[in-house]
C-alpha angles and dihedrals in degrees: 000000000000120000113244117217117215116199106200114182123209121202105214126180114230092249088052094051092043088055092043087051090048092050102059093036078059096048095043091054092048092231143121130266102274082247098056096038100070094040109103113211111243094207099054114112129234126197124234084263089054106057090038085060091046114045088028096239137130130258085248094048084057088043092051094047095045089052098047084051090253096118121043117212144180117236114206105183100302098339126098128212139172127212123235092245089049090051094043084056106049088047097052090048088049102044095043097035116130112257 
């Protein structure tokens, strides 16, 4: 039996190759879009540790916030997050309050 040997030829504008080439860029190095990369998503929780490390604060400071209404959190049963908005937020009202 011999092996036949099709020739199909595909008529592509240049934005639609440069998106092909992108995407597989993209897909062989196993990360997102640029666009995508750098969004951080608003909805996505963080634990009390990981606010402390971030905004360099200590679990009392974020007591003390989330008491006087300055930090709004989620409680799940006895657990407290914050959402990444909330947290861009804060730290922008604590590292640009008037002194």
């Amino acid at each position: 039996m011999q092996a036949t040997t099709q020739t199909v030829i595909y008529q592509v504008t240049k934005d639609d190759l440069e998106n092909l080439l992108q995407d597989a860029i993209n897909r062989a190095l196993n990360t997102a879009p640029p666009a995508e990369k750098n969004t951080p998503d608003p909805d996505k929780l963080f634990t009390d540790a990981e606010l402390q490390r971030r905004a360099k604060v200590s679990r009392f400071k974020l007591w003390q916030d989330r008491k006087a209404g300055k930090l709004p959190f989620i409680r799940i049963g006895n657990m407290i997050r914050y959402r990444e908005s909330d947290i861009q937020e804060y730290l922008h009202y604590h590292i640009n309050k008037p002194t």
